[in-house]
C-alpha positions as CSV (number, residue, x, y, z in Angstrom):
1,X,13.7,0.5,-18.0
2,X,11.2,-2.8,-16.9
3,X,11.9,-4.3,-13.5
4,X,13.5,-7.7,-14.0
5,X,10.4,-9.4,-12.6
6,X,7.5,-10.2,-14.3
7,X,5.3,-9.7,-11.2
8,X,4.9,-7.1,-8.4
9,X,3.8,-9.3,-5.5
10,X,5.5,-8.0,-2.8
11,X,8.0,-5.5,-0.9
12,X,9.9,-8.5,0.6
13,X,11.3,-9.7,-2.3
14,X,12.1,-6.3,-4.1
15,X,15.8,-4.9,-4.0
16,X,16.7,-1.6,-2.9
17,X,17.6,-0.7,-6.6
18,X,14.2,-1.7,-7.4
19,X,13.0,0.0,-5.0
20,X,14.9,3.4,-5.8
21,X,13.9,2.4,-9.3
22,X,10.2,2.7,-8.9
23,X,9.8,5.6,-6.5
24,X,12.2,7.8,-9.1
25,X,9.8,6.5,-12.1
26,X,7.3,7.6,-10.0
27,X,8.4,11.2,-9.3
28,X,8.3,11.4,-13.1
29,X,5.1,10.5,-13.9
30,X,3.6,12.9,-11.3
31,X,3.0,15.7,-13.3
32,X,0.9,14.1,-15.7
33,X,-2.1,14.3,-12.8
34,X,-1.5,17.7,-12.8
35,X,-2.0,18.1,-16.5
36,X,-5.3,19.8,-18.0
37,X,-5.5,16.7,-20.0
38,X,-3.9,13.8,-17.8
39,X,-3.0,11.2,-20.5
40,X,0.5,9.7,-22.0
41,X,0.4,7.1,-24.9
42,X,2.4,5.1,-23.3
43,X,0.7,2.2,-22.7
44,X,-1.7,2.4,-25.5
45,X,-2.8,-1.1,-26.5
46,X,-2.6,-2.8,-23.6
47,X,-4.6,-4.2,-21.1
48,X,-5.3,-4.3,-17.5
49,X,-8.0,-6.3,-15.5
50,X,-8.6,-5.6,-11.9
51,X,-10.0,-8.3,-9.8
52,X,-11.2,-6.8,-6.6
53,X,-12.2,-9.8,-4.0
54,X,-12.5,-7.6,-1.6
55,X,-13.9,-4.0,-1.4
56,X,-11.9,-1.1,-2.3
57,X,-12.4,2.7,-2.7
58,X,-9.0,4.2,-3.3
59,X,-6.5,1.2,-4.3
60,X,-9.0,0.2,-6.8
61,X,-10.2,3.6,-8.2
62,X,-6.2,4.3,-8.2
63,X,-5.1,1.2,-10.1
64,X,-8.0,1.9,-13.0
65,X,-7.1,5.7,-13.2
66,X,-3.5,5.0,-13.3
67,X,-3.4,2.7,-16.3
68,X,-6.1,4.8,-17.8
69,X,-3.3,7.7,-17.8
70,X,-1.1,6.0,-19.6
71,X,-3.6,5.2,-22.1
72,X,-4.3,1.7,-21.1
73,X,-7.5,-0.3,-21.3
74,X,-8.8,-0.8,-17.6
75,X,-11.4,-3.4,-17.1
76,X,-13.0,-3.9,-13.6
77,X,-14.3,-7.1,-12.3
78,X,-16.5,-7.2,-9.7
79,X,-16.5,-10.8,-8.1
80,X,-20.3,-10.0,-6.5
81,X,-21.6,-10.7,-10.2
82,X,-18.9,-12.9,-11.3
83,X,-18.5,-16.8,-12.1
84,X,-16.9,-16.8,-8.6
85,X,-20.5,-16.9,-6.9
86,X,-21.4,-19.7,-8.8
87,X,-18.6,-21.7,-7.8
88,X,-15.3,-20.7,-9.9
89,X,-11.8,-21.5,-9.1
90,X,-9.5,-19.1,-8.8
91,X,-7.5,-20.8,-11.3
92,X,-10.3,-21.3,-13.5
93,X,-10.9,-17.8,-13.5
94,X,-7.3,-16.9,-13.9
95,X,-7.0,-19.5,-17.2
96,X,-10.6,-17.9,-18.5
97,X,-8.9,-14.2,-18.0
98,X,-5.9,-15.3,-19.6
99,X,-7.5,-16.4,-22.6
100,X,-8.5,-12.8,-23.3
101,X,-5.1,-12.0,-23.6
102,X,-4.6,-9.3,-20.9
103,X,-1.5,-7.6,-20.4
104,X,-2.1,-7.3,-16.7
105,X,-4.2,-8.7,-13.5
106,X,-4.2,-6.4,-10.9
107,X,-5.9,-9.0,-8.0
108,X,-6.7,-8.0,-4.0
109,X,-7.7,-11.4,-2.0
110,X,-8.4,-11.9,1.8
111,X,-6.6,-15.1,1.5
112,X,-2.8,-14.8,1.8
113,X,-0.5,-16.3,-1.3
114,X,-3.4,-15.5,-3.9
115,X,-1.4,-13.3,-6.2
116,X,1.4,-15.6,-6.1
117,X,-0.8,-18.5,-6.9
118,X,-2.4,-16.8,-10.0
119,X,1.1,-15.4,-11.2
120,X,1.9,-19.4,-11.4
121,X,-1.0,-20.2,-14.1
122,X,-1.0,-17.3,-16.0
123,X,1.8,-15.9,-18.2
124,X,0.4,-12.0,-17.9
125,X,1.9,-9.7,-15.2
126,X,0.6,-10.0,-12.1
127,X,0.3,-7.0,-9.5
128,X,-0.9,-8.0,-5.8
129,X,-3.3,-4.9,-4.4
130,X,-3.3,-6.9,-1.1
131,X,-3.1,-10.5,-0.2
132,X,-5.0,-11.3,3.5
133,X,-2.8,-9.9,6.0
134,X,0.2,-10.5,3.8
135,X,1.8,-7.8,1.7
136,X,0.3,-4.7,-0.2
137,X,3.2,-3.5,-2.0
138,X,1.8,-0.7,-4.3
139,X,0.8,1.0,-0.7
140,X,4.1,0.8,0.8
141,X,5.6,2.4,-2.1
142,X,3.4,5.0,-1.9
143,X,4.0,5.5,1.3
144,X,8.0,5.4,0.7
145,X,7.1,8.3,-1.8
146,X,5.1,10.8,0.3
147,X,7.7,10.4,3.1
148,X,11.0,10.8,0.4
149,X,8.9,13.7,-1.2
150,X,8.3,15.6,2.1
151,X,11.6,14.7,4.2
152,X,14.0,14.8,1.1
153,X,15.2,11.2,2.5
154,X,14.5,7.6,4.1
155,X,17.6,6.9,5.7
156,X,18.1,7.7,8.9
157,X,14.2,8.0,10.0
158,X,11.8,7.2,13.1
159,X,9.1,5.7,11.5
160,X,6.7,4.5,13.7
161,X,3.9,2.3,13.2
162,X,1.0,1.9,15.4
163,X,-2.2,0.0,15.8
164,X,-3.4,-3.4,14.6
165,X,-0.4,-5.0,13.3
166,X,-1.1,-8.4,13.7
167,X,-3.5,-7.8,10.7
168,X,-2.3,-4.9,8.4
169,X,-0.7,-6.0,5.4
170,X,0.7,-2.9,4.9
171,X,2.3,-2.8,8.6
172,X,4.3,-5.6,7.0
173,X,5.4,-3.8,3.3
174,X,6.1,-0.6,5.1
175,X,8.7,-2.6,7.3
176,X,10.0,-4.4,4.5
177,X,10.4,-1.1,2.3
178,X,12.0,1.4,5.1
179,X,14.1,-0.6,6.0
180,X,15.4,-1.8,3.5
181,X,16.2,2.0,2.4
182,X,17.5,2.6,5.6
183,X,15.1,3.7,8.2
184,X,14.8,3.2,11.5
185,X,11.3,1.0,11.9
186,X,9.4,0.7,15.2
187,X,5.9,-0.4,15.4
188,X,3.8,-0.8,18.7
189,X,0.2,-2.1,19.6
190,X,-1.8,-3.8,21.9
191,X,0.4,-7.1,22.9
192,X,-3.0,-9.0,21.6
193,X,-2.2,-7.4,18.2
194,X,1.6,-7.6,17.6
195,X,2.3,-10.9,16.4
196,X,5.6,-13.1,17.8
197,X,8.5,-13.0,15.7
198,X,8.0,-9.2,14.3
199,X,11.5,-8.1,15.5
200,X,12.8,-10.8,12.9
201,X,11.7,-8.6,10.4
202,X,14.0,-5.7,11.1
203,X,11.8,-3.2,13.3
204,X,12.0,-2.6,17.2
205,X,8.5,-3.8,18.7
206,X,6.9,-2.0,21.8
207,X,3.5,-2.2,23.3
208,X,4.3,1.5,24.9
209,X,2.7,4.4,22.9
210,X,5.5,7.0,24.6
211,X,8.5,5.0,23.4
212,X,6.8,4.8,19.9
213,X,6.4,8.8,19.4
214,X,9.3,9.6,21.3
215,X,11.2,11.3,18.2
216,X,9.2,10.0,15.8
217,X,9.7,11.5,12.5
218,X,6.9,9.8,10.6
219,X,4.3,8.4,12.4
220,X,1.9,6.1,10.2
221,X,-1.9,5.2,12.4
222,X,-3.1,1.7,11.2
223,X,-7.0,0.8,11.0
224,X,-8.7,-1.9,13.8
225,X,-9.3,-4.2,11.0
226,X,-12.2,-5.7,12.7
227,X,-13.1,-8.0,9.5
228,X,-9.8,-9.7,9.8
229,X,-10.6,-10.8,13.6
230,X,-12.1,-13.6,14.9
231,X,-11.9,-12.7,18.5
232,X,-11.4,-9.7,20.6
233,X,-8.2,-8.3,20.8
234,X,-9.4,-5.1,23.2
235,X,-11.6,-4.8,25.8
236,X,-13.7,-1.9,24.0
237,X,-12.8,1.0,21.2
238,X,-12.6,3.8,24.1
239,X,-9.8,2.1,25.8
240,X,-8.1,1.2,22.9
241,X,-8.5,4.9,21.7
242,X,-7.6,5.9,24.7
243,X,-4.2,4.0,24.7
244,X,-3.3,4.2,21.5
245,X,-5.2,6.5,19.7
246,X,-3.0,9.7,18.7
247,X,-4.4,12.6,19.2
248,X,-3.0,16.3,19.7
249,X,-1.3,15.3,23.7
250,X,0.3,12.3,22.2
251,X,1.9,14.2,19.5
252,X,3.8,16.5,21.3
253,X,6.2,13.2,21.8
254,X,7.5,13.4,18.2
255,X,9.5,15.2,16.8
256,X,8.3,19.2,15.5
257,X,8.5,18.3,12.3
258,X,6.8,14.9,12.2
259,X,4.6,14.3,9.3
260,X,1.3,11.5,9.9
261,X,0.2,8.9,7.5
262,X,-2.4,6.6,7.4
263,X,-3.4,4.0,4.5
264,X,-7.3,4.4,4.7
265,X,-10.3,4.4,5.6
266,X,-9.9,6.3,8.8
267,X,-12.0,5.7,11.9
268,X,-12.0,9.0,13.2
269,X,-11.6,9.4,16.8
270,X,-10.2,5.7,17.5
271,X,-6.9,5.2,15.9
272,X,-6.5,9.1,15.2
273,X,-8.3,12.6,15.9
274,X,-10.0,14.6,13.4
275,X,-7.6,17.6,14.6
276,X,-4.6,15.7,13.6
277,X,-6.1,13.5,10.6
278,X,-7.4,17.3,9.0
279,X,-4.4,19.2,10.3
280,X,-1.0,20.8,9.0
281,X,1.0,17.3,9.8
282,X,-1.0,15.0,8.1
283,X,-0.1,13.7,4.5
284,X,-3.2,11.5,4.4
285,X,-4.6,13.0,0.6
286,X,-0.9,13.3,-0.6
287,X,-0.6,9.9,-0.2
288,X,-3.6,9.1,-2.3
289,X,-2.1,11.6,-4.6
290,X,0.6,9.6,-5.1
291,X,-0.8,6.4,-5.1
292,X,-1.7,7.0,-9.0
293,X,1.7,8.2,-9.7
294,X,2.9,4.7,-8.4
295,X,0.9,3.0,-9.9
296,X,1.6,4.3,-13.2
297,X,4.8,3.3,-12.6
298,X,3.9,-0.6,-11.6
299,X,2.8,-0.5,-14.6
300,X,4.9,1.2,-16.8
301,X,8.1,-1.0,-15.3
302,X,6.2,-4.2,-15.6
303,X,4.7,-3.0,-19.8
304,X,7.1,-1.6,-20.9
305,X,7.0,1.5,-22.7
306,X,9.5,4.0,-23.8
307,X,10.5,6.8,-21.6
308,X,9.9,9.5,-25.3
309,X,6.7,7.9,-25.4
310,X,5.9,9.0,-21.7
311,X,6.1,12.8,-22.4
């Protein structure tokens, strides 16, 4: 029942089996949210640090409620009153946390490669919760879930990405993981904020905002991730809103059916209306829903743990 990885550190280098494999262990472990008391044994005993460079309001809060389901010890680290300000390594920090005998490090970095780096000195699982503008895995599965869960497949989909992909980690794990189970991946931005080479990944690339809804079953709005830039990529946020914002007009290009998704925080009224981010197509809160189911299964599959013991 583990993967056959110590680490989770990205989508790229996951299987479609492994894939399959976590979203189904996730679908199980949903239910225990909706328990009157949310806990399995499963992972009683062991240990998970998260080390948050970076702020974080639903992937961190999700990580320490998912291993405290299964009856894990969750230990958060804030690097604001760590070792780090006083000069730390990362690899002296990683040695210092291994020493404490963890069972997991759960680490988001702004530079890319950190998780990979840390999985190299420490013999713990490692789970990357976003490296720079690299990968974040445990979103795109979530993701994978809320779309499987509401459309019944992957294969055969319009997804369609939109916004700042030049800088979204989780542009890049979403194209990684839909395609890879077989959906049809377009993503589309400003040309400022589509980086060369993105076709190489297995998506169709367009700067035109029609071409991207036309027929689009899933429609995921990316943030302007204005901490990530050192330059300007727009001319101001009303034109960029007013290009490629989505908003009730702009919809009418997809498909009746299309569900939206969008990996948090929202900027209301740039990247998507309030209408549409509050409204019947959007699976915004189911995603955080399932973010703790799949994360209970990151960590059950990387633990271990028997399935009798997850009842």
């Amino acid at each position: 029942m583990r993967l056959k990885r110590k680490d989770l550190l990205g989508i790229e280098e996951l299987d479609t089996a492994e894939l399959e494999q976590i979203l189904s262990t996730a679908a199980s472990f949903k239910e225990v949210s909706a328990r009157e008391i949310k806990k399995v044994p499963t992972l009683r005993g062991k240990t998970v640090i998260n080390l948050f460079y970076e702020p974080s309001t639903r992937t961190r809060t999700s990580f320490e409620i998912a291993a405290k389901r299964m009856s894990a010890d969750a230990v958060n680290i804030s690097v604001s009153t760590s070792s780090v300000v006083k000069g730390e390594t990362i690899k002296d920090t990683a040695k210092n946390l291994e020493a404490m005998k963890p069972d997991c490090i759960v680490i988001r970095h702004s530079s890319a490669g950190t998780p990979q780096m840390l999985a190299r000195y420490v013999g713990c699982s490692v789970v990357n919760a976003g490296d720079g503008a690299h990968e974040h895995p445990s979103q795109a599965l979530l993701d994978m879930m809320t779309v499987k869960e509401k459309k019944g497949k992957i294969a055969g989909l319009k997804v369609s990405i939109i916004g700042d992909i030049a800088h979204s980690r989780v542009a890049r794990s979403n194209i990684y993981g839909f395609t890879k189970l077989g959906a049809d991946v377009t993503v589309c931005g400003p040309p400022t904020m589509i980086p060369p080479g993105m076709d190489r990944l297995g998506c169709k690339v367009t700067t035109s905002m029609e071409s991207a809804l036309k027929d689009a079953d899933v429609i995921m709005m990316l943030r302007i991730q204005l901490e990530r830039q050192k330059e300007s990529f727009f001319p101001t946020v009303r034109e960029y809103s007013r290009i490629y914002g989505l908003d009730e007009t702009k919809l009418k290009r997809a498909k009746d059916d299309v569900i939206i998704l969008h990996p948090g925080p929202v900027n209301r009224g740039v990247e998507i209306s309030s209408e549409l981010a509050d409204g019947p197509y959007s699976l915004i809160l189911d995603q955080v829903t399932n973010g703790v189911a799949v994360r209970m299964a990151i960590f059950y599959l990387l633990l271990g743990g028997t399935r009798e013991e997850a009842q």
